[in-house]
Biopython code that builds the backbone (N, CA, C, O; Angstrom):
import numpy as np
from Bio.PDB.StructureBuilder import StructureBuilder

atoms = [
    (1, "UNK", "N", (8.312, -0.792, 12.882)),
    (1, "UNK", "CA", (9.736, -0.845, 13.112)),
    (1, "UNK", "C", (10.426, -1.321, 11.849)),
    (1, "UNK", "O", (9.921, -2.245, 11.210)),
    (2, "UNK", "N", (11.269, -0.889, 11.551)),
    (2, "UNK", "CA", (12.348, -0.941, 10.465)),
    (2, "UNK", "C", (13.194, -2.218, 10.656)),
    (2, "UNK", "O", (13.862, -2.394, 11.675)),
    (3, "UNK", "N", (13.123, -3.420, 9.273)),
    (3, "UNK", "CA", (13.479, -4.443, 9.420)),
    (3, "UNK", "C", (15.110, -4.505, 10.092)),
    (3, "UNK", "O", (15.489, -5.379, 10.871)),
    (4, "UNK", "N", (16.006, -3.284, 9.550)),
    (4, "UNK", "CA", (17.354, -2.866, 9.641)),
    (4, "UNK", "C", (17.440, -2.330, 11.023)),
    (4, "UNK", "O", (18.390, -1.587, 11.269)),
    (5, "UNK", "N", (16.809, -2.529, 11.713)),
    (5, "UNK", "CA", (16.723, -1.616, 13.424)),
    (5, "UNK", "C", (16.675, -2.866, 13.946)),
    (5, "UNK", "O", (15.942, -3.842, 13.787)),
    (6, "UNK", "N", (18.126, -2.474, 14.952)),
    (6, "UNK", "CA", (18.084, -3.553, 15.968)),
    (6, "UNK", "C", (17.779, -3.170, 17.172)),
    (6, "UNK", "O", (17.992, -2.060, 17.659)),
    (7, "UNK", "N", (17.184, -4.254, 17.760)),
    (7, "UNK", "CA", (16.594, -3.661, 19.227)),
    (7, "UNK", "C", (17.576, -3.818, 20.153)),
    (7, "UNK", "O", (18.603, -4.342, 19.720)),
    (8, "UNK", "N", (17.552, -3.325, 22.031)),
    (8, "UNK", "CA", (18.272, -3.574, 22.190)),
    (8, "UNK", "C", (17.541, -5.165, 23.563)),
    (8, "UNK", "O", (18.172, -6.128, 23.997)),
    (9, "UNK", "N", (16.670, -4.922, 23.719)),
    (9, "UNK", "CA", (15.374, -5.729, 23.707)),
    (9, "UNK", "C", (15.013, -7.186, 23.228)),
    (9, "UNK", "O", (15.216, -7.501, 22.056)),
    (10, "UNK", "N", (14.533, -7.982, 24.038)),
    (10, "UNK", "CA", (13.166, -8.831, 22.984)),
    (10, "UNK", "C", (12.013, -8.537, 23.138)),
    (10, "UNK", "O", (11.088, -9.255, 22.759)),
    (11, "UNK", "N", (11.832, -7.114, 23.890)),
    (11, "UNK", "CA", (10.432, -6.908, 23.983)),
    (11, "UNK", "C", (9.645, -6.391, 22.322)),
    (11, "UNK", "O", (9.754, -5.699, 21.309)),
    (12, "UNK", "N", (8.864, -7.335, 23.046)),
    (12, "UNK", "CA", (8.169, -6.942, 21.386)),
    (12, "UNK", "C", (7.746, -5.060, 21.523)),
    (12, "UNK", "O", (7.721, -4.216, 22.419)),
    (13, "UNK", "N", (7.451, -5.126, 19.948)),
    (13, "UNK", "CA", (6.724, -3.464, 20.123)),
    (13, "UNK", "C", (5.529, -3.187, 19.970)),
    (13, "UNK", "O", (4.644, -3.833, 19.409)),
    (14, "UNK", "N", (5.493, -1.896, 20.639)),
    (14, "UNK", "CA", (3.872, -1.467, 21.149)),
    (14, "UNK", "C", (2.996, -1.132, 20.118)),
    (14, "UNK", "O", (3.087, -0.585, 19.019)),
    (15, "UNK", "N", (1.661, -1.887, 21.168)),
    (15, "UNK", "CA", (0.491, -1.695, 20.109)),
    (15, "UNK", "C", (0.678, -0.278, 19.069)),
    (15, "UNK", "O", (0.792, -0.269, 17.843)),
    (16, "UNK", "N", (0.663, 0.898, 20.035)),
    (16, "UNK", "CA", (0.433, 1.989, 19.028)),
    (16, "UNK", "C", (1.358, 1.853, 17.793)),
    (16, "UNK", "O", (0.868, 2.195, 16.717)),
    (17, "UNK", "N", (2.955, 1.284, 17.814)),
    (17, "UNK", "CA", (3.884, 1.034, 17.074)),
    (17, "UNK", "C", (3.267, 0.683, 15.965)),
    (17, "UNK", "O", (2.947, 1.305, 14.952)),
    (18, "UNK", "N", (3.103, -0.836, 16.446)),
    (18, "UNK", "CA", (2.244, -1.608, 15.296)),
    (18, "UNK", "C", (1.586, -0.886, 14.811)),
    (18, "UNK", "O", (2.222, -0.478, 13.839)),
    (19, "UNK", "N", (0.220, -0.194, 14.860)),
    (19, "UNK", "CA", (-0.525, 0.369, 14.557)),
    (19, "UNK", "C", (-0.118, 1.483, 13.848)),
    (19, "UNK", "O", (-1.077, 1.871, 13.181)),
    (20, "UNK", "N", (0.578, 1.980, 13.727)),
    (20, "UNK", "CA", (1.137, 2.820, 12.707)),
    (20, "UNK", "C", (1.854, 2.690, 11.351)),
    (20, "UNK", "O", (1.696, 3.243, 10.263)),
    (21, "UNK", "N", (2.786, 1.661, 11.863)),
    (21, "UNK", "CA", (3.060, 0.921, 10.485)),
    (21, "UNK", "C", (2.180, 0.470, 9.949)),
    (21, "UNK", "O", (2.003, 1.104, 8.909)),
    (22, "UNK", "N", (1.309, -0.495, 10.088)),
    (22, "UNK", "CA", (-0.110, -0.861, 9.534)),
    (22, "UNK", "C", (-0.558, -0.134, 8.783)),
    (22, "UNK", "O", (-0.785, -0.508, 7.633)),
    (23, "UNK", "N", (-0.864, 1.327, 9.260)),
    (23, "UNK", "CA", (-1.651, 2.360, 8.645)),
    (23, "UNK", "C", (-0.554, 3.359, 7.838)),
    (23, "UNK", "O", (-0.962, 4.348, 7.227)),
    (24, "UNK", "N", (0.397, 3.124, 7.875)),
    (24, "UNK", "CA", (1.082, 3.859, 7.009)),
    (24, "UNK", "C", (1.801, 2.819, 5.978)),
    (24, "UNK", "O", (2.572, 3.048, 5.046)),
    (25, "UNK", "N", (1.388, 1.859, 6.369)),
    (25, "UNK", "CA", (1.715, 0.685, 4.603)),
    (25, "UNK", "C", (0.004, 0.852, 3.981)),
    (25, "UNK", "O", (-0.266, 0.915, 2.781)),
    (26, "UNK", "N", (-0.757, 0.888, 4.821)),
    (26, "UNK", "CA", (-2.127, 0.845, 3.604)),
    (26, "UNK", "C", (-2.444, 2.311, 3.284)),
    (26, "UNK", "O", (-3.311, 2.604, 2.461)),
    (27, "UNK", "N", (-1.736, 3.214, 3.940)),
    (27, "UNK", "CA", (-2.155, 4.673, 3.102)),
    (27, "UNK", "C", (-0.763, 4.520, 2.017)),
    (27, "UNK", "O", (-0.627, 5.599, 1.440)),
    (28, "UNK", "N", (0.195, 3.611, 1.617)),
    (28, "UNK", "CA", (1.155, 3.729, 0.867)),
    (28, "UNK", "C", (0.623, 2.918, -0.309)),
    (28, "UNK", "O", (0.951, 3.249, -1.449)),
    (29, "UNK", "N", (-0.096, 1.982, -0.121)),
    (29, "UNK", "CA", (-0.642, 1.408, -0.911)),
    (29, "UNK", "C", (-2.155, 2.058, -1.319)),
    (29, "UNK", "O", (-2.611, 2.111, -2.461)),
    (30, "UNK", "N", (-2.449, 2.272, -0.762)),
    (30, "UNK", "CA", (-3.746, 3.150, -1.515)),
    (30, "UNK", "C", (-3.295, 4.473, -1.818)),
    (30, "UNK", "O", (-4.224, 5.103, -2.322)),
    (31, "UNK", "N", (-2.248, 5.156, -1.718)),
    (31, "UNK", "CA", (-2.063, 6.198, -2.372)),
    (31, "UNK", "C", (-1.359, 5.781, -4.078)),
    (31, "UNK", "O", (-1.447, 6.366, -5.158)),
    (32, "UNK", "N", (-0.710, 4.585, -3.679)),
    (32, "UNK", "CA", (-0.434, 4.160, -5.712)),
    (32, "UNK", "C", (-1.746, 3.966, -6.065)),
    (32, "UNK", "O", (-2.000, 4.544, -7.121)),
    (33, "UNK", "N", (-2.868, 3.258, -5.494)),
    (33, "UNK", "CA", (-3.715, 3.228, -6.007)),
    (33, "UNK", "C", (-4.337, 4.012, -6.855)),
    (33, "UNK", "O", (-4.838, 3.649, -7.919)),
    (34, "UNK", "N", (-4.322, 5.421, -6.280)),
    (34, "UNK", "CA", (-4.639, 6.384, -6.686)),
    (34, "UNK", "C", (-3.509, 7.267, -7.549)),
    (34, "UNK", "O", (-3.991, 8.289, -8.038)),
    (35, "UNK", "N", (-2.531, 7.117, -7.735)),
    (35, "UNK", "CA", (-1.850, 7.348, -8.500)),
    (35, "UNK", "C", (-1.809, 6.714, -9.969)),
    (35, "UNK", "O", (-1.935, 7.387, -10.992)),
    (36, "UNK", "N", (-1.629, 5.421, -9.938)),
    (36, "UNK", "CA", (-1.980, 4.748, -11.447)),
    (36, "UNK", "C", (-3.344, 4.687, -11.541)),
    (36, "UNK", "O", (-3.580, 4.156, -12.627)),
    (37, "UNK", "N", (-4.562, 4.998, -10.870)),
    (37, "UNK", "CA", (-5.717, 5.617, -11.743)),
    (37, "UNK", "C", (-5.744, 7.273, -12.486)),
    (37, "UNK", "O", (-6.479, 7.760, -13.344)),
    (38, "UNK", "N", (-4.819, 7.715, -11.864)),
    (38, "UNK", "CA", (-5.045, 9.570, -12.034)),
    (38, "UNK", "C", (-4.120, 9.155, -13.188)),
    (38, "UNK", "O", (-4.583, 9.547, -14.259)),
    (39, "UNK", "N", (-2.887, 8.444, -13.325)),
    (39, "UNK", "CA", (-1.896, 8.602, -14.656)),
    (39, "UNK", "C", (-2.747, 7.814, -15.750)),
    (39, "UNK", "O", (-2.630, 7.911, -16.971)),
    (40, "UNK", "N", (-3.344, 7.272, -15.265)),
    (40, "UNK", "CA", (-3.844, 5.990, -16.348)),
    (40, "UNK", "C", (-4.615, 6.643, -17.139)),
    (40, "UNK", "O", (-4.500, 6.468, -18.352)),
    (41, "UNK", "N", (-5.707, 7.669, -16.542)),
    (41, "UNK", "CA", (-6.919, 8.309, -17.351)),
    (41, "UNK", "C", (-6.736, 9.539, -17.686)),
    (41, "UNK", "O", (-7.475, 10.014, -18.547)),
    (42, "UNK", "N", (-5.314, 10.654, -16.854)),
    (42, "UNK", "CA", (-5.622, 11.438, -17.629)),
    (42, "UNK", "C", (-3.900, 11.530, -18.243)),
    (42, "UNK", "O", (-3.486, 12.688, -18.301)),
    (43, "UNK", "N", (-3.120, 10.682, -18.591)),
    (43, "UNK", "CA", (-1.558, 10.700, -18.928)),
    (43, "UNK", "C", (-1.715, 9.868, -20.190)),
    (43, "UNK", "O", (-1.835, 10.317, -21.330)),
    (44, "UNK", "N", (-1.694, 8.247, -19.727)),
    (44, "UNK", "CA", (-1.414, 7.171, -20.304)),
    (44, "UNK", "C", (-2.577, 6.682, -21.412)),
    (44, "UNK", "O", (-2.316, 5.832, -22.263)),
    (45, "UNK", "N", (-4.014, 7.384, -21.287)),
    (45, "UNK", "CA", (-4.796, 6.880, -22.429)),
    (45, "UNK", "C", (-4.332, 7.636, -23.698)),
    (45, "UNK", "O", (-4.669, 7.155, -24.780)),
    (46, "UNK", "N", (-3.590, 8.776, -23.679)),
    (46, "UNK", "CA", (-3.556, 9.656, -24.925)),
    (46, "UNK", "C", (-2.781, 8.370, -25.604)),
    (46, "UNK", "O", (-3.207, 7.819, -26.620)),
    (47, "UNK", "N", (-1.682, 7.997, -24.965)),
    (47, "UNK", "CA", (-0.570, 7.097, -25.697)),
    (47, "UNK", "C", (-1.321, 5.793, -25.699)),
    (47, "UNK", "O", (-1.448, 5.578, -26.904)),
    (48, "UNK", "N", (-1.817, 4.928, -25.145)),
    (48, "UNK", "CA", (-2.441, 3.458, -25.425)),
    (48, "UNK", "C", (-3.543, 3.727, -24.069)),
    (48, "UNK", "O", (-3.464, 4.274, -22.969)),
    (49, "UNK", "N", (-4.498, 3.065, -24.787)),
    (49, "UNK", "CA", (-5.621, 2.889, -23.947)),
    (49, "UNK", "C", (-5.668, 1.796, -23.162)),
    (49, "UNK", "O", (-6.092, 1.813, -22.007)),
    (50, "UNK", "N", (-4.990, 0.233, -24.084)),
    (50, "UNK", "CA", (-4.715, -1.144, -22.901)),
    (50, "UNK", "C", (-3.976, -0.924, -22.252)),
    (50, "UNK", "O", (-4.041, -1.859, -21.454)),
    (51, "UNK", "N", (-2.764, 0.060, -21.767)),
    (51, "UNK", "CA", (-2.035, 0.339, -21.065)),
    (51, "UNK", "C", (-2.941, 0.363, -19.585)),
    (51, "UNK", "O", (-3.158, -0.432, -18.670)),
    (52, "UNK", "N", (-3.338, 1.812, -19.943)),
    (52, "UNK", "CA", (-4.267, 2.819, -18.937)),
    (52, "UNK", "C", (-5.451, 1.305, -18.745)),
    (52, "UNK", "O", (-5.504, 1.097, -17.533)),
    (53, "UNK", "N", (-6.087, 0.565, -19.277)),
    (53, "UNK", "CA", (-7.026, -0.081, -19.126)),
    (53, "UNK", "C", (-5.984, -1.272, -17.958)),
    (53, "UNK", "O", (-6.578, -1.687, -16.963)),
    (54, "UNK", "N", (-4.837, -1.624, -18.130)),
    (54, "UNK", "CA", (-4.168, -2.357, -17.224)),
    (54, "UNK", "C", (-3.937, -1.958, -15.874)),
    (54, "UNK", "O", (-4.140, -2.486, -14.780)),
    (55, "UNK", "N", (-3.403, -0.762, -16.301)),
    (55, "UNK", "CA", (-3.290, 0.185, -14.856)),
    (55, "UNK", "C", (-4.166, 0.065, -13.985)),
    (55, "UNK", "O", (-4.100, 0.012, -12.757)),
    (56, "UNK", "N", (-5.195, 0.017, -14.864)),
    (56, "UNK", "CA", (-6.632, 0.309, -13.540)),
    (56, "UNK", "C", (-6.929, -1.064, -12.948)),
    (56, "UNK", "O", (-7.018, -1.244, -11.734)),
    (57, "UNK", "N", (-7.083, -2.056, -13.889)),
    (57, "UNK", "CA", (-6.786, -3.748, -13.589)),
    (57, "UNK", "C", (-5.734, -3.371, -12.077)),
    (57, "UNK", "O", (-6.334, -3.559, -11.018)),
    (58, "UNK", "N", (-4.621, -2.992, -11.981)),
    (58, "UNK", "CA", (-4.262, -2.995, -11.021)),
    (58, "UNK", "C", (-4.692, -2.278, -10.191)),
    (58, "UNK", "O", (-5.397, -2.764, -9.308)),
    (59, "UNK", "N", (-4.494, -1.327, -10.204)),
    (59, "UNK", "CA", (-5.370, -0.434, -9.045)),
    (59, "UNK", "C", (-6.781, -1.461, -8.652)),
    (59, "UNK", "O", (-7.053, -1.512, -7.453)),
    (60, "UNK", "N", (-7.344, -1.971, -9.258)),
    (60, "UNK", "CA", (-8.808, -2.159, -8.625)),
    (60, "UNK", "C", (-8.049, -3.337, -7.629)),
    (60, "UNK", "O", (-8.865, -3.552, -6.734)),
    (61, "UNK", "N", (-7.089, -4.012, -7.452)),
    (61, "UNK", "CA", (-6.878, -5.149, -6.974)),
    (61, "UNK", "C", (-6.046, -4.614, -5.757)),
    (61, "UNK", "O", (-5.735, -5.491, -4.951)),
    (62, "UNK", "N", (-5.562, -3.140, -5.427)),
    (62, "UNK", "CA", (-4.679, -2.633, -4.567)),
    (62, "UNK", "C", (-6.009, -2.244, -3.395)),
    (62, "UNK", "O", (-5.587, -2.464, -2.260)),
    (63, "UNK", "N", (-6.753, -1.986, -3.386)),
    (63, "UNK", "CA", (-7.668, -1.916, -2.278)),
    (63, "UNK", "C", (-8.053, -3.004, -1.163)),
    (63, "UNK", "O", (-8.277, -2.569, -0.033)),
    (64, "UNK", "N", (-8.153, -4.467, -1.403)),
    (64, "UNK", "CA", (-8.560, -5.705, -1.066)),
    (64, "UNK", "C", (-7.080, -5.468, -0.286)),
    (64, "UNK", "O", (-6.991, -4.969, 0.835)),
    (65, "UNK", "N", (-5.926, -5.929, -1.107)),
    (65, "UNK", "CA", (-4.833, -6.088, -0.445)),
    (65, "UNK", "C", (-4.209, -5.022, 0.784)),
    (65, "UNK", "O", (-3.511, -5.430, 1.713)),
    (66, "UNK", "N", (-4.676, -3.339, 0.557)),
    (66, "UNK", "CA", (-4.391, -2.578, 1.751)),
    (66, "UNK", "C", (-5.137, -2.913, 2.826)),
    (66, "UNK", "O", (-4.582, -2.645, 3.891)),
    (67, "UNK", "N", (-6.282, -3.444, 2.916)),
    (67, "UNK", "CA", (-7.188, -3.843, 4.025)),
    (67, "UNK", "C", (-6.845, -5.046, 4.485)),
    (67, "UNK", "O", (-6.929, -5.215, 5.701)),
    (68, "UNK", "N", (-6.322, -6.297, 3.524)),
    (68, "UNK", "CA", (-5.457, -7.173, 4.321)),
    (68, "UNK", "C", (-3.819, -6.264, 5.225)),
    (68, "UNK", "O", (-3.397, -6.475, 6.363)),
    (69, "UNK", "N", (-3.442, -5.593, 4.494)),
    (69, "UNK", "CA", (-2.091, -5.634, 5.069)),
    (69, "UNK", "C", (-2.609, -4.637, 6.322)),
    (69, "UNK", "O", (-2.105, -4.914, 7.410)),
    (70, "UNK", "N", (-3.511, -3.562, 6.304)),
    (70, "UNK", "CA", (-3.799, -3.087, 7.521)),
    (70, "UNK", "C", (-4.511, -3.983, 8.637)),
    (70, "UNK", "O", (-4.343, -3.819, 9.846)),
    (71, "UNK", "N", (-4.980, -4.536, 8.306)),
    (71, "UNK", "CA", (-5.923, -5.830, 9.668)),
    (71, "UNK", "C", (-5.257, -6.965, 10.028)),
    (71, "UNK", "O", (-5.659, -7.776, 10.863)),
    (72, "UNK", "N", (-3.925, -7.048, 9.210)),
    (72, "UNK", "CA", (-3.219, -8.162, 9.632)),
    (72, "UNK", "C", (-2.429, -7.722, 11.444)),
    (72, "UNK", "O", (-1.885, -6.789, 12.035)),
    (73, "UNK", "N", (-2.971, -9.459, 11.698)),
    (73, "UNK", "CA", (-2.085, -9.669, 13.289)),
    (73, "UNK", "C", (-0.802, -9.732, 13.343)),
    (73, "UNK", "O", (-0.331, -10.789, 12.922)),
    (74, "UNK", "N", (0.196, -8.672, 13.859)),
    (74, "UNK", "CA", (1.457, -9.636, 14.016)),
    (74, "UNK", "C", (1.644, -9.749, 15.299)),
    (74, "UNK", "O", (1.812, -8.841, 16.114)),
    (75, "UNK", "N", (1.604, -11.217, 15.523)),
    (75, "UNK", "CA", (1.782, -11.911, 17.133)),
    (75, "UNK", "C", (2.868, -12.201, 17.138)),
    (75, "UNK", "O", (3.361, -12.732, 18.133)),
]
sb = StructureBuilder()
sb.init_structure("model")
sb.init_model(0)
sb.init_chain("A")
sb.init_seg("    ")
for serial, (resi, resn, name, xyz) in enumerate(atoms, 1):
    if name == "N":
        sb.init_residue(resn, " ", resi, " ")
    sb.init_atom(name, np.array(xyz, "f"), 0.0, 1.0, " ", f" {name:<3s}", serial, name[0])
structure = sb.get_structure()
């Protein structure tokens, strides 16, 4: 659910709800993942290599964090 969406409700929202956002923030985050590895190695090494060598520094650290943000509880 969209922070800007008001309910008309306090019922909380449904599992499947949840469950979708979940999985569509960690396929958003693992798809940059995979984006600043594909620019890094075949874009950004022609121009600097510590660049592209940073990039990937990040990317390797975006995987850990999509598996937190997908397994997280919100109660």
């Amino acid at each position: 659910m969209d922070r800007h969406e008001h309910r008309v409700t306090d019922v909380p929202a449904s599992f499947s709800e949840r469950q979708r956002i979940r999985r569509r923030r960690y396929f958003m985050i693992m798809g940059t993942c995979l984006v600043l590895i594909i620019l890094a190695w075949n874009v950004v090494r022609l121009f600097s290599v510590p660049i592209a060598v940073a990039m990937t520094l990040v990317a390797a650290v975006l995987p850990p964090i999509a598996a937190i943000v997908a397994n997280r509880h919100d109660d």
